[in-house]
Structures are given as C-alpha cells and as structure tokens.
C-alpha positions as CSV (number, residue, x, y, z in Angstrom):
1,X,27.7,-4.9,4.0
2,X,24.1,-4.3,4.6
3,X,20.9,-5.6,2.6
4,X,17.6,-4.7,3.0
5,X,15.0,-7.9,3.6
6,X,10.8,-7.6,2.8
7,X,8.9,-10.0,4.4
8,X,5.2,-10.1,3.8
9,X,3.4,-12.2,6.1
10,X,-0.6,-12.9,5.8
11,X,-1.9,-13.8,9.3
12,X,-5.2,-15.6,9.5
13,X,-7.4,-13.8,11.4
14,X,-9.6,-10.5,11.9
15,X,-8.7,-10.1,15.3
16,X,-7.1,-6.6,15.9
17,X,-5.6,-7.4,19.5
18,X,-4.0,-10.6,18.5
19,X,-2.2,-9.1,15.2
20,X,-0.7,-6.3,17.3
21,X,0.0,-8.8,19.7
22,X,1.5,-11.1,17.1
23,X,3.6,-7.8,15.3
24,X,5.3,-7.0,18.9
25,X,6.3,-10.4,19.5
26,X,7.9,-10.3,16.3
27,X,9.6,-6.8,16.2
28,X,10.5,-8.2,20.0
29,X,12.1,-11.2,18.7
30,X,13.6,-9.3,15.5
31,X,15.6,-7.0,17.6
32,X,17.7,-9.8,19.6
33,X,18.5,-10.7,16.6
34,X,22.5,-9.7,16.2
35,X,22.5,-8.9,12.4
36,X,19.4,-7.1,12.2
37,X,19.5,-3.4,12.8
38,X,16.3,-1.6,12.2
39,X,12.6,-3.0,12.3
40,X,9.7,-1.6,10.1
41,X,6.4,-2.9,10.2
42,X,4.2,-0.9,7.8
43,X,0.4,-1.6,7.9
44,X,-1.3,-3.0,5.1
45,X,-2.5,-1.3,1.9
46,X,-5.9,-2.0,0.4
47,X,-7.5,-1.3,-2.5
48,X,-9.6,2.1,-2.7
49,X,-11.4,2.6,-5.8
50,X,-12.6,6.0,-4.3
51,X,-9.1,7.3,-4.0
52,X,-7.8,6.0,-7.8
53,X,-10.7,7.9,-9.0
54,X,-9.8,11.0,-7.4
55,X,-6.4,10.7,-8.3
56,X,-7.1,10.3,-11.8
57,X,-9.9,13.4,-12.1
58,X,-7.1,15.7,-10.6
59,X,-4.6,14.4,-13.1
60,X,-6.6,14.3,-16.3
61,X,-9.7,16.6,-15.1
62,X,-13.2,15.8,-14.6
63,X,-14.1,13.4,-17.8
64,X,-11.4,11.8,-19.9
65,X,-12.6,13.0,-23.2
66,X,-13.8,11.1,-26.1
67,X,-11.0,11.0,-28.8
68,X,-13.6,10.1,-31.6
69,X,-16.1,12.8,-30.7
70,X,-16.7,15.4,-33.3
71,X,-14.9,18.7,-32.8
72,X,-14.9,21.9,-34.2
73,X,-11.9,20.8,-36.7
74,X,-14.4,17.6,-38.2
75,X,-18.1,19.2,-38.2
C-alpha cells in the first residue's frame, strides 16, 4: 500500500542560498528514509493579479458586459 504525503513548510527567511541549502538537506534526508520512494519539492506559487486578469479576458473577452445595459431588445 502506498499514500501520497503534502507537507508545506514556511521557512523564515529571504535568503535564496540557505533555502536551497535547507531543500537538499531535506530531499537528502528524505531519501534514506526506507518507506519513502519518490521526493518532490515544487517551488512556491504566488499570487499574480496580472496573470488572473489575462486569464479571464481570454475566457470571457475583453470587458465582461454589463447585464443591465440597454440593448437593442429594451430601447
């Protein structure tokens, strides 16, 4: 039987060379571990308002429309 573990772990610092530093160790220690059998560290997501917004214009177009404004239908 296998099972699939997430971990999220929020280290305190803004130091680039000591996270790496900190994610090998850990992927180093991981894999001498006897049950586990793969390792995958996935680099944080943030927040992008730019990339929502795109999203959403190539979904819904340009504008979203207004549902109240007149039409030809209501003149």
């Amino acid at each position: 039987m296998s099972r699939d573990v997430t971990v999220k772990l929020m280290l305190d610092t803004d130091d680039d060379t000591a996270i790496a530093a900190f994610e090998e160790k850990l992927r180093g220690w991981l894999r001498t571990q006897p049950a586990v059998k793969t390792v995958d560290v996935m680099k944080p997501a943030r927040w992008h308002g730019e990339v929502w917004r795109e999203a959403r214009k190539s979904y819904y177009g340009s504008k979203l429309r207004n549902p109240y404004a007149r039409t030809e239908l209501n003149t």
